[in-house]
VOMI-327503 format. One record per residue (C-alpha): residue number from 1; residue in three letters; x, y, z negated. Coordinates in steps of 0.25 Angstrom, whole numbers, plus 5000, padded with zeros to 4 digits. Example, Ala and Ser with C-alpha at 12.3 -4.5 7.8 and 13.67 -1.06 7.14 Angstrom:
2
   votor   bapa     xx     yy     zz
       1    ALA   5049   4982   4969
       2    SER   5055   4996   4971
END
This chain:
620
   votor   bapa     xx     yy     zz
       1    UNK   4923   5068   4871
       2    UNK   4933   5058   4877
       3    UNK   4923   5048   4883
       4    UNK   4915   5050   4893
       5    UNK   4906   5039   4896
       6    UNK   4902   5034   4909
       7    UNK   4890   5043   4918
       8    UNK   4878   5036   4918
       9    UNK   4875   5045   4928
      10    UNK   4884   5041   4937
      11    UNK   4882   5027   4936
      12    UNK   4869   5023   4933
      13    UNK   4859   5022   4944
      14    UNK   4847   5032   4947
      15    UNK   4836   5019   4943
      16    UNK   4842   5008   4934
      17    UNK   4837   5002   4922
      18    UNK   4847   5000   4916
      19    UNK   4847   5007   4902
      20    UNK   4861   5014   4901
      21    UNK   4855   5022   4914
      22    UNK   4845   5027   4905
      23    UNK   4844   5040   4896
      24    UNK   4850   5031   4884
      25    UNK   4861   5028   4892
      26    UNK   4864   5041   4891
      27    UNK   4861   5044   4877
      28    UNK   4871   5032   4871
      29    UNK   4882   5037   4881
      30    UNK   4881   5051   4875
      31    UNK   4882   5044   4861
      32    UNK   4894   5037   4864
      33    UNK   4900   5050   4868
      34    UNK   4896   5057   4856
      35    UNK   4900   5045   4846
      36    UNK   4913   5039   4854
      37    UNK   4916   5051   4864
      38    UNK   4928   5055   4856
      39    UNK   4942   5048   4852
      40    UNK   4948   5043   4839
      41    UNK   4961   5047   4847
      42    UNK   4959   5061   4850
      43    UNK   4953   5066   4835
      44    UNK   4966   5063   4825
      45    UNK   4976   5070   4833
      46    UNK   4969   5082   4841
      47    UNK   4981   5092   4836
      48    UNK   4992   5079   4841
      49    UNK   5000   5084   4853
      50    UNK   5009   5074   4861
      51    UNK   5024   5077   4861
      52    UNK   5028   5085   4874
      53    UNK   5040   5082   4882
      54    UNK   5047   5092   4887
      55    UNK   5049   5082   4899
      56    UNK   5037   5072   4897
      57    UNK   5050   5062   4895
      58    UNK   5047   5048   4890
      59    UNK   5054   5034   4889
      60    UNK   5039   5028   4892
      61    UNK   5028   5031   4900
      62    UNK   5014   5023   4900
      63    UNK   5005   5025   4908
      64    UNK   4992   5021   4904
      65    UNK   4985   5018   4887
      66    UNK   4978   5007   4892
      67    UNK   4979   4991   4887
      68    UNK   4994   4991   4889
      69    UNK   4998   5004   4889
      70    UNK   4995   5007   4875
      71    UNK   5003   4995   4872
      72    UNK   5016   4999   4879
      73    UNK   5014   5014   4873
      74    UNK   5013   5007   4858
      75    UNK   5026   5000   4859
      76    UNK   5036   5009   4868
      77    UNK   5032   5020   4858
      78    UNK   5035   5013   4846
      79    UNK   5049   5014   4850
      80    UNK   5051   5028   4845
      81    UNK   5063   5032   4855
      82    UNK   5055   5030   4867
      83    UNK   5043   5040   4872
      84    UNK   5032   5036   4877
      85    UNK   5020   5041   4885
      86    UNK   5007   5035   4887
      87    UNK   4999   5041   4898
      88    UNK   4983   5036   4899
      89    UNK   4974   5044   4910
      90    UNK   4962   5041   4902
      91    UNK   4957   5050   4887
      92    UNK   4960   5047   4873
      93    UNK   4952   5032   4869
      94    UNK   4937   5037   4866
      95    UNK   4931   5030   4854
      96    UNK   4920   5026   4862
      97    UNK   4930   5015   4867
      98    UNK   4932   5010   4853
      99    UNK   4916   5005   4852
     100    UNK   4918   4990   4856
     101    UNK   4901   4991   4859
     102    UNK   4904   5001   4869
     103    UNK   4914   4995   4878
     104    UNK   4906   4997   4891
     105    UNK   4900   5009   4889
     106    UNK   4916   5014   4893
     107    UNK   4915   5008   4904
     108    UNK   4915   5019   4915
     109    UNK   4916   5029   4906
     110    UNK   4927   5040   4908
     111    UNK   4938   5031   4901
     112    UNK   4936   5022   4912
     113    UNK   4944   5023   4924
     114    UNK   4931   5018   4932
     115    UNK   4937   5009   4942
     116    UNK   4930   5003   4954
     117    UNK   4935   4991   4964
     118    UNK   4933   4991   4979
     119    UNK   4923   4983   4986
     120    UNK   4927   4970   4991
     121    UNK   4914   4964   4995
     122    UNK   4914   4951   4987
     123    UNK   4913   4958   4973
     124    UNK   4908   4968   4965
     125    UNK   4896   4969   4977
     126    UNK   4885   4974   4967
     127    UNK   4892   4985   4961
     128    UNK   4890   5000   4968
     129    UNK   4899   4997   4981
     130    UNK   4904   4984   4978
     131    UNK   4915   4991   4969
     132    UNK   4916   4985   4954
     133    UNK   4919   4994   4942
     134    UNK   4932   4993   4935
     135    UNK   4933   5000   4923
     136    UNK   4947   5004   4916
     137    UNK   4949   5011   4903
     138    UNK   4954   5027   4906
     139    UNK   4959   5029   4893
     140    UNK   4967   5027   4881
     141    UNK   4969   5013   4880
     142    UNK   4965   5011   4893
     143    UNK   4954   5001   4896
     144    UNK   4956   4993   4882
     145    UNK   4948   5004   4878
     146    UNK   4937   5001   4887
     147    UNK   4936   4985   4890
     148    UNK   4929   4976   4882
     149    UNK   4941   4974   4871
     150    UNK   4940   4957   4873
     151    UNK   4954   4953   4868
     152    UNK   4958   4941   4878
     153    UNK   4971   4939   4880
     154    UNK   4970   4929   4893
     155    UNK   4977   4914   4895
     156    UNK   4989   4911   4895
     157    UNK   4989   4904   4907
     158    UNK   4988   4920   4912
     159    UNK   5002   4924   4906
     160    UNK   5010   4910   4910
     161    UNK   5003   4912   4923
     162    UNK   5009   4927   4924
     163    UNK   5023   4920   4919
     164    UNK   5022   4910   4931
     165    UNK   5021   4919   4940
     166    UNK   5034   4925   4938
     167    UNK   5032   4935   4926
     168    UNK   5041   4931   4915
     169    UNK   5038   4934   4901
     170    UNK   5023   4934   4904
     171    UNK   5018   4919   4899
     172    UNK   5008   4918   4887
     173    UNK   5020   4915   4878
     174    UNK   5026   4930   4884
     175    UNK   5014   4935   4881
     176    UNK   5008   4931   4868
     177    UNK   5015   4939   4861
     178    UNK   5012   4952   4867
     179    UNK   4998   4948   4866
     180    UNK   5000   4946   4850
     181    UNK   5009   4959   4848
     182    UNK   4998   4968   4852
     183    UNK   4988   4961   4844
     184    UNK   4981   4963   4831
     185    UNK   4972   4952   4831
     186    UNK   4962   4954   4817
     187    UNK   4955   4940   4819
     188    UNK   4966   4933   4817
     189    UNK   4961   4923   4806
     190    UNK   4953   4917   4818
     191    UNK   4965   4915   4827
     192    UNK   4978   4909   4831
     193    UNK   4990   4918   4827
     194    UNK   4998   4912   4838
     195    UNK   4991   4919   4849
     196    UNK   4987   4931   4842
     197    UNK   4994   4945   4835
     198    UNK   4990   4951   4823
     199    UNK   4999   4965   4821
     200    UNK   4997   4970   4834
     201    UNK   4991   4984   4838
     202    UNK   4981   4978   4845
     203    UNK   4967   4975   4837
     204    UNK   4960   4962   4842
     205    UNK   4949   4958   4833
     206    UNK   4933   4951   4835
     207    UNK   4924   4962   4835
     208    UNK   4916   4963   4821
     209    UNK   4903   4963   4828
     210    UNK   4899   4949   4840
     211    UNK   4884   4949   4844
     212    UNK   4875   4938   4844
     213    UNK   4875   4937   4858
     214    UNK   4890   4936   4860
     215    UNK   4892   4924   4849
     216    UNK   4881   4918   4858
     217    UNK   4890   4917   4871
     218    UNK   4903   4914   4862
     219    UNK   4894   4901   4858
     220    UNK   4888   4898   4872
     221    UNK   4902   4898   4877
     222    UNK   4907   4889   4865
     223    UNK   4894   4878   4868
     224    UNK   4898   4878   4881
     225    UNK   4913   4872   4879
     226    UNK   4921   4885   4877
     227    UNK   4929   4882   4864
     228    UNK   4930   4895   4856
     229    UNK   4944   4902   4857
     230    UNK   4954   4913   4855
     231    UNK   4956   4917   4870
     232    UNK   4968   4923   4864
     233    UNK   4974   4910   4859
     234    UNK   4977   4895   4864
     235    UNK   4966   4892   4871
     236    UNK   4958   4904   4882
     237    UNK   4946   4893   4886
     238    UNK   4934   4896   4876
     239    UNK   4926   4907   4869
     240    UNK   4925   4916   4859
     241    UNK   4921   4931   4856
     242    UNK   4935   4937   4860
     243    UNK   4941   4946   4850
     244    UNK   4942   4962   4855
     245    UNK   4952   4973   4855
     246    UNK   4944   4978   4843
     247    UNK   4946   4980   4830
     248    UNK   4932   4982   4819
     249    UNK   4923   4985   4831
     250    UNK   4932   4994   4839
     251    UNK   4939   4992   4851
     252    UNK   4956   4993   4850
     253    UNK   4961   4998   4861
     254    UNK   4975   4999   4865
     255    UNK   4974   5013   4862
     256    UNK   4969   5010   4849
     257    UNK   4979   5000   4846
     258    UNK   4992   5003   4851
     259    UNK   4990   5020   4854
     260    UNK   4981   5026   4843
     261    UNK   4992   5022   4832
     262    UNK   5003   5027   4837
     263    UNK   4998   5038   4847
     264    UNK   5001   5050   4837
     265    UNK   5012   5042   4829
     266    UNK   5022   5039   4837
     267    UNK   5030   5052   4844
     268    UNK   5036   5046   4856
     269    UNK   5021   5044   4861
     270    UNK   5015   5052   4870
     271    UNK   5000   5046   4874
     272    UNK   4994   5055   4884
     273    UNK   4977   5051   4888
     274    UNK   4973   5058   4899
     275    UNK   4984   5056   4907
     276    UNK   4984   5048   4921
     277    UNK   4998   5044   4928
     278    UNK   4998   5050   4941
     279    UNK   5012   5045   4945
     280    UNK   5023   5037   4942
     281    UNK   5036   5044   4942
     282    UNK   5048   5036   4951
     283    UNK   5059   5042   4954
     284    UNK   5069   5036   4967
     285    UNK   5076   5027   4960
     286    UNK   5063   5020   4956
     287    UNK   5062   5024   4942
     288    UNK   5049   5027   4936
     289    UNK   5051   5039   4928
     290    UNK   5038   5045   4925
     291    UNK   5024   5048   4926
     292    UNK   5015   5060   4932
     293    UNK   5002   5059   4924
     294    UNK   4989   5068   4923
     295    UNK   4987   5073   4910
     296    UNK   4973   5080   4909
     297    UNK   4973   5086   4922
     298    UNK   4990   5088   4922
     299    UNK   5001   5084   4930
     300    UNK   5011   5080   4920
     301    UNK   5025   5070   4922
     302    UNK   5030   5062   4911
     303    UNK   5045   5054   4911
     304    UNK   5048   5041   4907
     305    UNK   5062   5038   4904
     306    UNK   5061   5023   4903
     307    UNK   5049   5019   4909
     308    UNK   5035   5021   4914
     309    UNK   5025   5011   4911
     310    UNK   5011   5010   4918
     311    UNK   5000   5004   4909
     312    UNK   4987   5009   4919
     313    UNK   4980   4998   4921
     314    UNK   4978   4987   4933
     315    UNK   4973   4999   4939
     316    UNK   4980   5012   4936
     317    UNK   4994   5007   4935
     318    UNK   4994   5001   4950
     319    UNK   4988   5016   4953
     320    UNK   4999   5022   4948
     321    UNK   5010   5015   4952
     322    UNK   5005   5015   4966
     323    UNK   5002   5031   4965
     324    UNK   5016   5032   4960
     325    UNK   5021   5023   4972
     326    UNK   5022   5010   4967
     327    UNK   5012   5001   4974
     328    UNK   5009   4993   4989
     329    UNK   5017   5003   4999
     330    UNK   5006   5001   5012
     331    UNK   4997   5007   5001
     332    UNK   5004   5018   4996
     333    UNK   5010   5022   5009
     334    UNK   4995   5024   5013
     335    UNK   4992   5033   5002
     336    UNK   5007   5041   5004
     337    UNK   5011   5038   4989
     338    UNK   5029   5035   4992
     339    UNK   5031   5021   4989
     340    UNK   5040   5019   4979
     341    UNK   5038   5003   4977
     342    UNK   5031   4993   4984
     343    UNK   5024   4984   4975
     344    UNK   5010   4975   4976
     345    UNK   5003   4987   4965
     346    UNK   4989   4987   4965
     347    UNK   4990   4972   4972
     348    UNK   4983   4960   4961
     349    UNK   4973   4968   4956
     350    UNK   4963   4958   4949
     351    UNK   4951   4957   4938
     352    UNK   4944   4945   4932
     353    UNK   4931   4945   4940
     354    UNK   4918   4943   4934
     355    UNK   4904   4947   4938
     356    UNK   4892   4952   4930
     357    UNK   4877   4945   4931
     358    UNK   4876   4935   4922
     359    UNK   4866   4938   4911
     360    UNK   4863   4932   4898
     361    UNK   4850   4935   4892
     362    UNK   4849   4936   4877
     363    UNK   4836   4935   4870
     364    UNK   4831   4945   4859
     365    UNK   4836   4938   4849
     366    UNK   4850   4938   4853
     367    UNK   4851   4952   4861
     368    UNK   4857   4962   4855
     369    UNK   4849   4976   4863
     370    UNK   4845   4986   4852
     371    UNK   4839   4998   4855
     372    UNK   4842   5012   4861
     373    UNK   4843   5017   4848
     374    UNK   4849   5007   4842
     375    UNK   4861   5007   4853
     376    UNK   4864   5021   4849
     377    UNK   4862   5019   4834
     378    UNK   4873   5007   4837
     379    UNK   4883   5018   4843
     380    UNK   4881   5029   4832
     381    UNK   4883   5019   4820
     382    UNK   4896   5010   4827
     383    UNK   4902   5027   4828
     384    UNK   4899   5029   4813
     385    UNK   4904   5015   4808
     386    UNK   4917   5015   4800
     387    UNK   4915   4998   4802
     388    UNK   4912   4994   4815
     389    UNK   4901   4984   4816
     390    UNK   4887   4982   4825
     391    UNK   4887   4978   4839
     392    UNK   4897   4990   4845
     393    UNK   4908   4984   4837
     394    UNK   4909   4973   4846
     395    UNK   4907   4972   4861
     396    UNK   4894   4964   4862
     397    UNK   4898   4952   4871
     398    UNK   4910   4956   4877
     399    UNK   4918   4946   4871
     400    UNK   4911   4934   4872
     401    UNK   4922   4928   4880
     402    UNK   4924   4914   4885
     403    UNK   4934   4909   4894
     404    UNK   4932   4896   4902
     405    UNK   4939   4887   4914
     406    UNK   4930   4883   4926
     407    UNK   4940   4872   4929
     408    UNK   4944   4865   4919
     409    UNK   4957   4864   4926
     410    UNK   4961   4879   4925
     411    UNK   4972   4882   4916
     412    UNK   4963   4891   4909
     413    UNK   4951   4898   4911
     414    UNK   4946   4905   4923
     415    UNK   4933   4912   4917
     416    UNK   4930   4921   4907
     417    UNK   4917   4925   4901
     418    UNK   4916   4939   4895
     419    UNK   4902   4944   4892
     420    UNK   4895   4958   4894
     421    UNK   4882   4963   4888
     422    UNK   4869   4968   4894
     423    UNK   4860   4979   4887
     424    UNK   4849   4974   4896
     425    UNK   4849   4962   4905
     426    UNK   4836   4965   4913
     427    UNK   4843   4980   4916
     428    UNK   4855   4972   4920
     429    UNK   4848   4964   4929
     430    UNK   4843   4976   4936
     431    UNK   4854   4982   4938
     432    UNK   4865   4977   4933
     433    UNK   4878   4984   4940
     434    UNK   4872   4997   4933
     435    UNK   4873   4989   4921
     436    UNK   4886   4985   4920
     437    UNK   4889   4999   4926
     438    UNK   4882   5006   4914
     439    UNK   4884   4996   4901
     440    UNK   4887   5007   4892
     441    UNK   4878   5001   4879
     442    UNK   4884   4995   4868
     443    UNK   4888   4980   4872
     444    UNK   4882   4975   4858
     445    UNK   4868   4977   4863
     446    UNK   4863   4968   4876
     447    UNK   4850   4958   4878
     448    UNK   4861   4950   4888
     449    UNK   4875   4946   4890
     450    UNK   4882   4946   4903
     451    UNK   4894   4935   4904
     452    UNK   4905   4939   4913
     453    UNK   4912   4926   4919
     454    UNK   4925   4932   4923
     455    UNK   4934   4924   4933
     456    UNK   4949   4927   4925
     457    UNK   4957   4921   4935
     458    UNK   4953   4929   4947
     459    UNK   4961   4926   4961
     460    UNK   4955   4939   4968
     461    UNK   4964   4950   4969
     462    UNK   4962   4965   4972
     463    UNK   4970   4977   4974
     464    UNK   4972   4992   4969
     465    UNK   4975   5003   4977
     466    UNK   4976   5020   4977
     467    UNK   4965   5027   4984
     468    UNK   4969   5032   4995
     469    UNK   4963   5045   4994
     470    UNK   4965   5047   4979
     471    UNK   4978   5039   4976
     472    UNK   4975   5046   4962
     473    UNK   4962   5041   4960
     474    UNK   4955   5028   4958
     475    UNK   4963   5016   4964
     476    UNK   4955   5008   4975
     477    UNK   4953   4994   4966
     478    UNK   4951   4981   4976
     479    UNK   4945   4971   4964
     480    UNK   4944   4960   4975
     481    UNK   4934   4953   4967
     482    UNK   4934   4939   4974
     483    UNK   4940   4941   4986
     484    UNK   4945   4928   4981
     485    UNK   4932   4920   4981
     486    UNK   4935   4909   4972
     487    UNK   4935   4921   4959
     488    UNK   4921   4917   4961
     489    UNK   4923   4903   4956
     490    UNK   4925   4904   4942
     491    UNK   4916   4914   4940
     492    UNK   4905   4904   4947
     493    UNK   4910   4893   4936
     494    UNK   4911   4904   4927
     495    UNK   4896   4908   4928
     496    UNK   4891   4893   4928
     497    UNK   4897   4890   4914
     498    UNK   4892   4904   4910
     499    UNK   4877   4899   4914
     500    UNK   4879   4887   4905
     501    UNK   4879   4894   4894
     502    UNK   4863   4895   4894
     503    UNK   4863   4880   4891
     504    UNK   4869   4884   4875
     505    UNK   4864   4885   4862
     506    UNK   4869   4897   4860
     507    UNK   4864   4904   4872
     508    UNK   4849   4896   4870
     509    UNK   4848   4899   4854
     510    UNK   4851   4914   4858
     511    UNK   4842   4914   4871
     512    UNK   4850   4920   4880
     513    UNK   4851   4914   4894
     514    UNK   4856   4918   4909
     515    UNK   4846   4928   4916
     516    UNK   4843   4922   4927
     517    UNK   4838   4933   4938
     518    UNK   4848   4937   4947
     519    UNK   4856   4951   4949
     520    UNK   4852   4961   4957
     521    UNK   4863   4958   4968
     522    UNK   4862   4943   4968
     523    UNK   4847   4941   4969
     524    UNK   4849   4935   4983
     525    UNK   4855   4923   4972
     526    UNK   4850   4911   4965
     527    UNK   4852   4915   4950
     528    UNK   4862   4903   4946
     529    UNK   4867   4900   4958
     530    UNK   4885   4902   4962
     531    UNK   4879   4912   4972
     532    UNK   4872   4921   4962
     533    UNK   4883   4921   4954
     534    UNK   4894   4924   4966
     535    UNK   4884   4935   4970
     536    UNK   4884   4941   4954
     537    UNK   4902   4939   4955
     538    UNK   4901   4947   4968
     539    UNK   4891   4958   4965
     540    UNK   4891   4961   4950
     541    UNK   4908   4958   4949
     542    UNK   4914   4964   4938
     543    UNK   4928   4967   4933
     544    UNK   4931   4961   4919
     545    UNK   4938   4974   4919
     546    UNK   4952   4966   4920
     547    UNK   4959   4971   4931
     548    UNK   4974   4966   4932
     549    UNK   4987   4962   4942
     550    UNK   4991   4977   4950
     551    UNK   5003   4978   4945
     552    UNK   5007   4964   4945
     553    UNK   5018   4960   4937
     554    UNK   5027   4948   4947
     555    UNK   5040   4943   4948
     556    UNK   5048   4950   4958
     557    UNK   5044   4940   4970
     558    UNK   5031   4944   4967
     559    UNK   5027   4953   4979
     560    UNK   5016   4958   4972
     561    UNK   5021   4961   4958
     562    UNK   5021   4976   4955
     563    UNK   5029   4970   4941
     564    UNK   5040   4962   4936
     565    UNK   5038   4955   4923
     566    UNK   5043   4966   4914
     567    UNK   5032   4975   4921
     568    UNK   5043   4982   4928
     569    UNK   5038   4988   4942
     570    UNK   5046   4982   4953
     571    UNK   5055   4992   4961
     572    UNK   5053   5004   4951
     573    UNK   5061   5006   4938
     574    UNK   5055   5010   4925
     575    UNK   5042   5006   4927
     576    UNK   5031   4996   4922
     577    UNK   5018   4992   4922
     578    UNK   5011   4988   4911
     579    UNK   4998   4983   4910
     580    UNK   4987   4972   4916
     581    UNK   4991   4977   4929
     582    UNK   5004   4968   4929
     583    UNK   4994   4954   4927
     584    UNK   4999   4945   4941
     585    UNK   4983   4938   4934
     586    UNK   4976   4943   4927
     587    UNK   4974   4936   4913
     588    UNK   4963   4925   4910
     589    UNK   4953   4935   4900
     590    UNK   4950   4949   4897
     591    UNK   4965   4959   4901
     592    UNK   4966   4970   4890
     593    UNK   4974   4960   4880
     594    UNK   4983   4956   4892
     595    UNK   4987   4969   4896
     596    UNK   4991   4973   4880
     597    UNK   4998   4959   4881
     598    UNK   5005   4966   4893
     599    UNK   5006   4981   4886
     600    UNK   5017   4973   4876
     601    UNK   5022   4962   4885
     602    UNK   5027   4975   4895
     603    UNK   5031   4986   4884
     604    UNK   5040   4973   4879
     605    UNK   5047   4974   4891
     606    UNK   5048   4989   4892
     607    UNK   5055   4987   4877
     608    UNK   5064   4977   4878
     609    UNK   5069   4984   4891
     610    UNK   5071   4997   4885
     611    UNK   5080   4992   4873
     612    UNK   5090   4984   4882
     613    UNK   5089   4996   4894
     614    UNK   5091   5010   4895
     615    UNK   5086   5012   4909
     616    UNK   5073   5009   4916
     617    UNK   5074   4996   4923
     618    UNK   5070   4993   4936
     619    UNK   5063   4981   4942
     620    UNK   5067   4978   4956
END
């Protein structure tokens, strides 16, 4: 088995109530393994062997199948003159991943990198020693295949705004149609052509199955003034039930869409899971010219004629330049690690804050809990299904999205609402940071909803550095969480139209309505009031599992840009970075479709150098 999911054990406090805790928790997790344990990936081609090198010699290297990196893999290899390897630390894509319904209980499991921030004393205050969790995906396709598959592209404010800053080629008209050339959009009869791709690799599609409860929110949000949109199209401001990166109740993630079809096709591919970059190769003129990587417990070295490109992450990539010496000299010079280039890596390190805490009750009519049985009789008949229907073919209310301005002088909006389940609100309330902790239940079943008001313009910035004492291991992640106080503003404003949503036909004729006793944490506060609601940002925050900017892509006066435009590190030669690590801002909505947008903005770079050059270029 592949998957490993995450130990309750470990985890789960010795008194709790809530249910996952329980001996059934560890039932339906033992299911899961014996159902979705395994990969599609790893049956066909069990006698497949990749072609060695004598030299471990390629044009490319990328490092990293995640979002982007899949993308830059597809479309370098599909020039059959150029070899290209694609390194990813974690396994093969269990199928568990595939399970829209089953979206959280990957959370924390072994493809999870299984991150956690440092305390800063004005966030995160609840969680076990003031340190948030932040999950990544550890495995093919990287964290596409773990996150909650919403296909939000952002505003295009966010892109002019990167062009303004002195990025050129990266405005909304740039853009759009990197955006549309991955995309393979099924729902297009509903939409506007001109914003949207239909030949693409990349499956976006509404899920076949959208709970009752979820069409509730979609028309409270609609009563309440918030036209219904394509966020993807002319207009951000509104609501709707957000397409998915699905396609007939399965999660598409990048490995799926851009690697699975070519993996065993293509000769000049070499795809290597299990295999963590240790090192960036750079000789003394500056040249990158290969990668020292960990396969399975083996020190190997492979070569890159042309160039290495690191597609890691917002949180692996600055780790491995800095390990490789690329990175804030004071800092490097503390852990011994020769400086090669001094440059801001790790610096702008930001996340779309939010916080969990609101609660939305639903009445029995509207809730959707079954029973034990009927949970894991949902899990066995969605693994026999040839058709995928019922409630794990979609994602409960995860993609009840509205976007809104607090001020209707922004330029766009500053708040997102994204929505989570909860099997059991009353457990919740009890205890609720084991329950975000332990949500490993199928999100189609719940007796309450918990909006997220995520504040998408956020001005706090953190920082990411080596450990110290294991540069190898776990980076030391400074979140920051509002050390900028006014990030609490819009999620204040945020929360006030949120509560307004009671007043609505849609939430009155389903009888849901906010539980008014206050969490544990904050039961010093009013229910209601802006301090009960700053005490619920500061002690239940949450990521929106968007963290972006540590490798920031700037204009050469730019004194904290790791990038220039092309994606080119400054000061080494053959050498890029690819992913939603290069955002100067992070993007007004949900990060995965923008950092495919970047996948084929940068690979487009890499190509169109190639065919006019014949050696590496460097980006002084």
């Amino acid at each position: 088995m592949i998957w490993q999911p995450l130990n309750l054990t470990e985890v789960c406090p010795t008194y709790t109530p809530i249910t996952a805790c329980s001996s059934f928790g560890y039932v339906y997790l033992n299911l899961l393994v014996q159902l979705y344990g395994g990969s599609r990936d790893e049956r066909p081609h069990r006698d497949y062997r990749e072609p060695e090198d004598i030299r471990d010699e390629y044009d490319f290297i990328v490092v990293g199948a995640g979002s982007a990196g899949c993308v830059v893999a597809n479309r370098l290899s599909d020039n059959p003159s150029w070899k290209v390897l694609l390194l990813e630390a974690g396994p093969e894509q269990p199928d568990v991943t595939l399970v829209p319904g089953l979206s959280t209980a990957l959370l924390g499991s072994n493809i999870d990198w299984a991150y956690t921030t440092e305390p800063n004393g004005k966030s995160c205050l609840a969680h076990p020693g003031g340190r948030c969790p932040w999950p990544r995906g550890k495995v093919m396709g990287g964290s596409s295949s773990i996150n909650s598959m919403a296909y939000i592209r952002g505003n295009r404010a966010d892109y002019d705004g990167w062009a303004a800053l002195g990025n050129e080629g990266w405005s909304y008209r740039d853009v759009l149609p990197f955006f549309k050339k991955s995309e393979r959009n099924v729902n297009i009869e509903a939409l506007n052509s001109v914003y949207h791709g239909v030949t693409g690799e990349q499956y976006v599609s509404r899920y076949p199955y959208i709970d009752k409860p979820s069409l509730m929110l979609t028309d409270a949000f609609n009563e309440r003034g918030l036209p219904l949109t394509d966020f993807n199209g002319a207009q951000q401001l509104g609501t709707m039930q957000a397409q998915a990166f699905s396609l007939s109740g399965e999660r598409v993630s990048t490995n799926t869409a851009f690697i699975q079809p070519i993996r065993y096709k293509r000769k000049n591919l070499t795809v290597k899971p299990n295999s963590e970059a240790l090192k960036i190769l750079i000789d003394e003129n500056k040249r990158a010219y290969g990668i020292i990587y960990n396969e399975n417990g083996n020190i190997l070295t492979a070569f890159a004629k042309k160039e290495v490109i690191v597609s890691a992450g917002s949180i692996n990539s600055p780790k491995l330049l800095m390990l490789s010496g690329i990175g804030p000299r004071d800092h490097l010079e503390k852990i011994g690690i020769p400086v090669v280039q001094d440059l801001a890596v790790g610096e702008n390190l930001h996340d779309h804050v939010t916080f969990n805490g609101v609660i939305v009750a639903l009445s029995n009519k509207t809730a959707t809990t079954v029973s034990e049985e009927e949970v894991l009789e949902a899990v066995q008949d969605y693994a026999a299904m040839k058709i995928k229907r019922g409630p794990l073919s979609g994602n409960g209310p995860v993609n009840s999205i509205a976007f809104i301005k607090t001020d209707p002088d922004l330029i766009a909006p500053d708040v997102q609402f994204q929505v989570d389940h909860v099997p059991n609100w009353r457990e919740f309330l009890e205890d609720p940071i084991t329950g975000e902790s332990v949500s490993i239940f199928p999100t189609g079943f719940y007796d309450a909803v918990l909006p997220r008001t995520m504040n998408i313009v956020p001005k706090s910035r953190g920082a990411l550095l080596l450990n110290e004492s294991n540069p190898n291991g776990p980076p030391i992640l400074y979140a920051n969480y509002f050390s900028d106080e006014s990030d609490l503003i819009p999620l204040l404003k945020g929360v006030r139209f949120l509560l307004s949503l009671e007043d609505t036909e849609a939430f009155r004729s389903n009888g849901a309505y906010f539980v008014r006793e206050p969490l544990p944490a904050c039961r010093d506060h009013v229910w209601g009031t802006d301090d009960y609601y700053i005490c619920l940002a500061r002690s239940y925050t949450s990521t929106s599992y968007h963290p972006v900017g540590t490798c920031k892509m700037g204009p050469a006066w730019d004194e904290k840009a790791v990038l220039d435009n092309q994606l080119r590190v400054y000061g080494v030669c053959g050498l890029r970075v690819i992913d939603a690590s290069i955002m100067p801002f992070v993007n007004r909505g949900n990060t995965n479709a923008p950092a495919l947008m970047i996948g084929e903005r940068g690979v487009d770079f890499v190509m169109k150098y190639w065919r006019e050059h014949n050696e590496p270029y460097c980006s002084y």
